[in-house]
C-alpha positions as CSV (number, residue, x, y, z in Angstrom):
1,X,76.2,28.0,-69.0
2,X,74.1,30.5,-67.4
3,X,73.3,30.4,-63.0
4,X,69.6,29.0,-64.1
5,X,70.7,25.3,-65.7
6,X,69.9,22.3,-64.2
7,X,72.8,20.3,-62.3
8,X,71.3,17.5,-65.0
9,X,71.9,19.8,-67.9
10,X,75.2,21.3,-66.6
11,X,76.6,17.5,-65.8
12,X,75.5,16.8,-69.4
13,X,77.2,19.9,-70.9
14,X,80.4,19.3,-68.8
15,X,80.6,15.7,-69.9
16,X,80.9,16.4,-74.0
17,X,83.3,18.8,-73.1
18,X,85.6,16.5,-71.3
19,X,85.0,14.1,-74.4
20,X,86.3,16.6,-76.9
21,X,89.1,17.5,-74.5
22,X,90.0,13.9,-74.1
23,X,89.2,13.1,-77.9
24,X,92.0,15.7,-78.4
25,X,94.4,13.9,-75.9
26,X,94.1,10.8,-77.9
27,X,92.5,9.0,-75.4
28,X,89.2,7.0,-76.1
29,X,85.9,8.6,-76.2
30,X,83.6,7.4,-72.9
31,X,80.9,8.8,-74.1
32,X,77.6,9.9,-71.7
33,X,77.3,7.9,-68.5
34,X,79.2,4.6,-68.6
35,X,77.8,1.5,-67.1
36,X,79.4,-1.6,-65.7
37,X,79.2,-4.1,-62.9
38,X,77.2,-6.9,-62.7
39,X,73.3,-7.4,-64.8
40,X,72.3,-4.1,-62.6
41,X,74.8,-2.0,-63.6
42,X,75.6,-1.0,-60.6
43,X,77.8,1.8,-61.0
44,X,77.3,4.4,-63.2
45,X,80.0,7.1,-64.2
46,X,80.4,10.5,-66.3
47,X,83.6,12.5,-67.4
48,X,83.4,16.3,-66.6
49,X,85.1,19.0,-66.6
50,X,86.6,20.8,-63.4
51,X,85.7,24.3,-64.9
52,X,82.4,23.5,-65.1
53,X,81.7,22.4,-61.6
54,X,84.0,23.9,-59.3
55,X,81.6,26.0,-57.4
56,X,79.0,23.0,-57.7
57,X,78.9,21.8,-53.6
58,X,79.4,17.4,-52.9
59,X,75.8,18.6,-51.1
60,X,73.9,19.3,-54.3
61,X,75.8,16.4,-56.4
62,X,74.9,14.4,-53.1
63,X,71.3,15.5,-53.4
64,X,70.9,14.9,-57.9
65,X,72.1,11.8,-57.5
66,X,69.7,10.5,-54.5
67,X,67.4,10.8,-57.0
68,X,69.2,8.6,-59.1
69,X,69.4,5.9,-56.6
70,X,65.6,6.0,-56.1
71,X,65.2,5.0,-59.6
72,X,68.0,2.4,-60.1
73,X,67.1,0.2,-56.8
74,X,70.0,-2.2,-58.2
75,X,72.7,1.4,-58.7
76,X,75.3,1.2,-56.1
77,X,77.9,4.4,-57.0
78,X,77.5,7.4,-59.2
79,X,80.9,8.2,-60.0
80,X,81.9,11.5,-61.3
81,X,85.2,11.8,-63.2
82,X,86.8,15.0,-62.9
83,X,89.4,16.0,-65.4
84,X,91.7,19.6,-65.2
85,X,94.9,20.5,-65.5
86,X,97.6,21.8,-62.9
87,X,100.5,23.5,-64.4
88,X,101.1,21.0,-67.3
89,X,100.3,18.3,-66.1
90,X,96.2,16.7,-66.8
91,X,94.9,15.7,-63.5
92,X,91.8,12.6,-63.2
93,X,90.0,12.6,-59.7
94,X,87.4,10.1,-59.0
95,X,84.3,11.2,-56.7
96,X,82.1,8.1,-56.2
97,X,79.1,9.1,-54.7
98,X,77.5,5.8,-52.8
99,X,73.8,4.8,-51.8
100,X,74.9,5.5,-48.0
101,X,75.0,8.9,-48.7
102,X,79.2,8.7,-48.4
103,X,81.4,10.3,-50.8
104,X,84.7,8.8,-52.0
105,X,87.6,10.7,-53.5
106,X,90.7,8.6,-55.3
107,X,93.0,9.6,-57.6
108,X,96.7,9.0,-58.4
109,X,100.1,11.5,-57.7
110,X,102.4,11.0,-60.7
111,X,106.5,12.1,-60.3
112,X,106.1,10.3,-56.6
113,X,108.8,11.7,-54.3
114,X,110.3,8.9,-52.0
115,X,112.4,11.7,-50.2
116,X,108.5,12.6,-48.6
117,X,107.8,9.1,-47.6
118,X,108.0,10.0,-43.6
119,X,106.0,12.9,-43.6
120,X,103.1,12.5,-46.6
121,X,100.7,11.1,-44.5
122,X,100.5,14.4,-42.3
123,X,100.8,16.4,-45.6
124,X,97.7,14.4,-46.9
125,X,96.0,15.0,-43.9
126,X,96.1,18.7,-43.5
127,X,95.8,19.6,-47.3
128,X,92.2,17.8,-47.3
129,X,91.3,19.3,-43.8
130,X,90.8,22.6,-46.2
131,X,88.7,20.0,-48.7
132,X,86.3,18.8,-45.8
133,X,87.8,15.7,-46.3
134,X,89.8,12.9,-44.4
135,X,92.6,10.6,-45.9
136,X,91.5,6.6,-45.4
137,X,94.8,5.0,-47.2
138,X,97.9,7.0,-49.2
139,X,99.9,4.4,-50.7
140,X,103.6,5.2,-52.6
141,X,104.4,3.0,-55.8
142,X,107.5,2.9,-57.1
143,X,108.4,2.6,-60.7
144,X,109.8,-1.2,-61.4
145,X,110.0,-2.8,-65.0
146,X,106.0,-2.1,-65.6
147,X,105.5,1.1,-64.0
148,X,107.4,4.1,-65.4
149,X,106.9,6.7,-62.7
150,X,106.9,6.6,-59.6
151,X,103.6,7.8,-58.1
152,X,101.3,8.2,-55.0
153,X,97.7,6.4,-54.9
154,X,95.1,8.5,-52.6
155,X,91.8,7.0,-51.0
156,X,89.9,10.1,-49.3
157,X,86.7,10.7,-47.5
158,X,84.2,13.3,-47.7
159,X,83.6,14.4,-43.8
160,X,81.9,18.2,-45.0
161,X,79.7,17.9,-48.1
162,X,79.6,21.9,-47.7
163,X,83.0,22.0,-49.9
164,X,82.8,22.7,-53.3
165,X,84.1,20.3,-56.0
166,X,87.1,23.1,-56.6
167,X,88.2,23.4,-53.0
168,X,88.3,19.0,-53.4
169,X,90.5,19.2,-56.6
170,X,92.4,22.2,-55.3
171,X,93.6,19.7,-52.2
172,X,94.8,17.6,-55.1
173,X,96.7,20.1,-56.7
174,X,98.4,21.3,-53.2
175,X,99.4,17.7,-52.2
176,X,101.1,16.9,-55.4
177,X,103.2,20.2,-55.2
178,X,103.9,18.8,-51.3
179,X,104.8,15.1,-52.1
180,X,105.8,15.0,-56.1
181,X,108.3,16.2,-58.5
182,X,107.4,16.7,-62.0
183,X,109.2,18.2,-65.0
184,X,111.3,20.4,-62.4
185,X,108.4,21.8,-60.2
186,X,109.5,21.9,-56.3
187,X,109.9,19.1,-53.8
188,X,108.2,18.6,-50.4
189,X,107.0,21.7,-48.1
190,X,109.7,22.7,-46.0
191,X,106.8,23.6,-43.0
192,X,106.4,19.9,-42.0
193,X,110.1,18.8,-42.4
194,X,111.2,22.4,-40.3
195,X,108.3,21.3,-37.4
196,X,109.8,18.0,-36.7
197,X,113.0,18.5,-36.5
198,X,111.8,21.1,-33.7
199,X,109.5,18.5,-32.5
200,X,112.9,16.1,-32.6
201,X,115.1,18.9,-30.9
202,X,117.2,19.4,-33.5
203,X,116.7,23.6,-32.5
204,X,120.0,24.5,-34.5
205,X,118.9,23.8,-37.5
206,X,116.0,26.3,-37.2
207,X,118.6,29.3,-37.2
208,X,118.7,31.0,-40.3
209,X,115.2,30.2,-41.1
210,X,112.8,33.4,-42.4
211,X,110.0,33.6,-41.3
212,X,107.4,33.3,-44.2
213,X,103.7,33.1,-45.5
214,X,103.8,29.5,-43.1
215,X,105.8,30.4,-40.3
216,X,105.8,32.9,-37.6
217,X,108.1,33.2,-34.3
218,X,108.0,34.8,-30.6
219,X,110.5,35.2,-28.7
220,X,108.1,35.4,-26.0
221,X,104.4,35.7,-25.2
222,X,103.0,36.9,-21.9
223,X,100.1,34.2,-21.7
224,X,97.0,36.2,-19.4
225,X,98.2,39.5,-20.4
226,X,96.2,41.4,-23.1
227,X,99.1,41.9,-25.5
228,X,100.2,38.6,-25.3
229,X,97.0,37.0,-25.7
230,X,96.5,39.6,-28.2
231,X,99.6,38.5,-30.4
232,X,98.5,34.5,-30.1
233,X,95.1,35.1,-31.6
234,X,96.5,37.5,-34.0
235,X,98.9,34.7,-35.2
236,X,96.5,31.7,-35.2
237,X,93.3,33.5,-36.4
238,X,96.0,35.1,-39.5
239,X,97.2,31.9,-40.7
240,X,93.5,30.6,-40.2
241,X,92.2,33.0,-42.5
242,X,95.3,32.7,-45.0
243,X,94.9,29.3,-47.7
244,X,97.6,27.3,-46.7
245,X,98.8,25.7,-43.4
246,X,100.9,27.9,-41.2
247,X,103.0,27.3,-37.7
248,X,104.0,29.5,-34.9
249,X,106.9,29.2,-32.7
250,X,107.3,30.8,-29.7
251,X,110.8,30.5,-28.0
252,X,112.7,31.5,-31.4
253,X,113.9,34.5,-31.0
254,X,114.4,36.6,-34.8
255,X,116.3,39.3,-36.4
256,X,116.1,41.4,-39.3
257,X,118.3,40.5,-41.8
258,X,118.0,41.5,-45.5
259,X,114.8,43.0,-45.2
260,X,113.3,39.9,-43.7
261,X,113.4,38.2,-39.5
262,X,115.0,35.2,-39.5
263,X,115.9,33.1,-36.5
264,X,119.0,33.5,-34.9
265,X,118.3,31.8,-31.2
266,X,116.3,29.6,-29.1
267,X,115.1,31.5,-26.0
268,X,113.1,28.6,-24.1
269,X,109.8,29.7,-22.3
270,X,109.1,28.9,-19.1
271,X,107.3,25.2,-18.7
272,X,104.6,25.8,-16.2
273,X,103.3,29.3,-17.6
274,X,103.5,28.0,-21.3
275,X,101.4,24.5,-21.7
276,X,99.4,23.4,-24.1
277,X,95.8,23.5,-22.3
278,X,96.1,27.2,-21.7
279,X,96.9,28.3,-25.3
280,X,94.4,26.2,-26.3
281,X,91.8,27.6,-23.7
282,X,93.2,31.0,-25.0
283,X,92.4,30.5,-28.5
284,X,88.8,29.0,-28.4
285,X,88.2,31.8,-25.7
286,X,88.9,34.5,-28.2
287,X,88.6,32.9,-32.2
288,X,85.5,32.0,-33.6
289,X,84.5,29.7,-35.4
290,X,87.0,26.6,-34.1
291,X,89.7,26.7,-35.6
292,X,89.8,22.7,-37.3
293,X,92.5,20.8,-36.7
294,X,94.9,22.8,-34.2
295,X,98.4,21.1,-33.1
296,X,100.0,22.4,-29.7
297,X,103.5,20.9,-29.2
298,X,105.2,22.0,-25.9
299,X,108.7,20.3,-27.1
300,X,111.5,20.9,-23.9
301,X,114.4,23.1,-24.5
302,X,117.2,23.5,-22.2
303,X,115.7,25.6,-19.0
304,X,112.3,25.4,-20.8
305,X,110.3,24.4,-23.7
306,X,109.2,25.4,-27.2
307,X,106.1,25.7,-28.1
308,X,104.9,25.0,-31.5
309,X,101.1,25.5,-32.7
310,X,100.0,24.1,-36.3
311,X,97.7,25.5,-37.7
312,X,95.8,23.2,-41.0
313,X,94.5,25.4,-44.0
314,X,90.9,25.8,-43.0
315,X,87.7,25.0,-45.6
316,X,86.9,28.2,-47.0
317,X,83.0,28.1,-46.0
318,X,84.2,28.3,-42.4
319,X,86.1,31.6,-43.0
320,X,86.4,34.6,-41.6
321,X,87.8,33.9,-38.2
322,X,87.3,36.7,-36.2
323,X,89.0,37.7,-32.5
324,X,86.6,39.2,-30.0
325,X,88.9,42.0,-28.3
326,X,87.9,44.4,-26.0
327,X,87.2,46.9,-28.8
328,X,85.5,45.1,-30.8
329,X,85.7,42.4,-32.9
330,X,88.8,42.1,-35.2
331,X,90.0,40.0,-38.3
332,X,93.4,39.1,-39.4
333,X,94.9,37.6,-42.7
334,X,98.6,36.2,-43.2
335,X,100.2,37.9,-46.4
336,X,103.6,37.1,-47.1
337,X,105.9,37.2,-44.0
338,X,103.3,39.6,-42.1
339,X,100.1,39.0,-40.5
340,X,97.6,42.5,-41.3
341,X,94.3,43.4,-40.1
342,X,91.7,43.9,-42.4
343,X,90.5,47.1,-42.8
344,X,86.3,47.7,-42.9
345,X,86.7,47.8,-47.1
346,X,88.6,45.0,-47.2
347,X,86.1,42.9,-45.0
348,X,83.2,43.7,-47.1
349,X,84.8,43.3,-50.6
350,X,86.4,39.2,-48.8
351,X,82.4,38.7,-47.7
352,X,81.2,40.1,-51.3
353,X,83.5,37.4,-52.9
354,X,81.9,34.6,-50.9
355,X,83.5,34.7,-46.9
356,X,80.1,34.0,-44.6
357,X,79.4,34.4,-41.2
């Protein structure tokens, strides 16, 4: 489908697709755009493919379907079912678009891990942070004599219609990998189970910890000081600019070891100097945009405290986060265990492949 079709033509084009993918599952055919409710039929939805309309924004499906709306007085939700696989396993997310203007994502989690039970809301939340989205309910069912699998059910909420229908279903594929296991694929994220326990002072289990593509630790940082305001924004505006939810630590001290640091002790930070207001006042000072969604812990620790900083996965339209230094005006990424400053090349080839100001 060429950049010229109509979002009418391309929902049309998506749909049959869907029906010969599903045809070839053995599922039934739903044809074009299925009616029910009551004599009005007051919802309307389509099946489509994910491939077809990842880059398409909730804005311009939000937009099509007003249109809709003013011709059906009696239409209530235009609901868009959007098929696509992750890994091997076929993924079904509902976006109901409603008269209000509000958009409504649900969908269901199969291979439902009970060990994530205490921490999947806060995984729900900050994997659709990054989707422009909020979670309203995230319930866990567990198998019984008429459900064979366990599984998660997940109500969300639109909040930034500038996110593309691939960043929303992209969120989906990131929570199940947080809160499911499926034909052998990995458990929960370690980053949320590793932050309380620090947040629960439970410090000695942190040693022997690498640091990693979601965590970073400081010993120290010299907060009012150029290099350690320097190596905070560094940090925050890195993992900001990275695609998935990072933390750093400062108070863990780390050591090399087998060609990666990895914490050995806790060197507490001194309480008064090292409070939450002024990393915050710190890091809207010097990042731009606002970074969404940023945690500041100050946890006590013997003498002194810990200080932990969480920082969500951020939606990609928002990106690049930039730090205004003294010589100019710098941007960091998080690769791997290492957070790098982009070179002038690299800048313009990230803002070629769709980063805006």
């Amino acid at each position: 489908m060429g950049l010229a079709v109509s979002l009418t033509d391309l929902l049309a084009y998506s749909n049959i697709r869907a029906r010969i993918k599903l045809h070839q599952r053995g599922e039934r055919d739903p044809g074009g755009f299925e009616e029910y409710g009551d004599d009005n039929h007051s919802v309307a939805c389509v099946e489509v493919r994910l491939v077809e309309l990842e880059d398409i924004s909730i804005a311009s499906l939000t937009r099509h379907f007003a249109d809709g709306f003013a011709q059906r007085p009696g239409r209530l939700t235009m609901a868009l079912g959007v098929h696509f696989q992750n890994g091997r396993k076929h993924e079904h997310v509902a976006l109901m678009f409603e008269r209000d203007g509000s958009v409504v994502g649900t969908f269901n989690l199969e291979g439902g891990n009970p060990r994530s039970l205490s921490s999947a809301r806060r995984h729900a939340d900050e994997t659709f942070l990054a989707a422009g989205a909020v979670v309203d309910w995230l319930e866990h069912i567990p198998a019984d004599e008429d459900i064979d699998e366990d599984y998660w059910h997940i109500n969300v909420r639109v909040t930034d219609d500038k996110v593309t229908v691939g960043a929303f279903c992209e969120a989906v594929k990131s929570l199940r990998a947080a809160l499911c296991t499926f034909r052998g694929e990995l458990g929960p994220d370690r980053r949320v189970e590793f932050r309380q326990k620090l947040l629960d002072g439970q410090f000695d289990d942190a040693l022997g910890t690498p640091e990693s593509d979601w965590l970073e630790c400081k010993a120290e940082l010299r907060l009012g000081h150029h290099d350690g305001n320097d190596k905070l924004t560094k940090a925050v505006s890195g993992f900001a600019n990275g695609r998935r939810p990072g933390l750093l630590a400062v108070g863990l001290k780390t050591e090399p070891a087998d060609g990666r640091d990895v914490i050995t002790g806790i060197t507490p930070v001194a309480a008064r100097a090292h409070t939450a207001e002024r990393y915050r006042k710190i890091i809207d000072e010097h990042i731009s945009p606002v970074v969404l969604g940023l945690e500041i812990d100050v946890v006590p620790a013997g003498c002194g405290v810990v200080v932990l900083i969480s920082i969500p996965a951020q939606p990609e339209h928002t990106k690049p986060f930039v730090v205004a230094k003294h010589e100019g005006t710098l941007i960091y990424e998080r690769r791997g265990d290492r957070t790098v400053r982009l070179s002038t090349a690299e800048i313009r080839a990230l803002l070629a492949a769709g980063w805006r100001n």
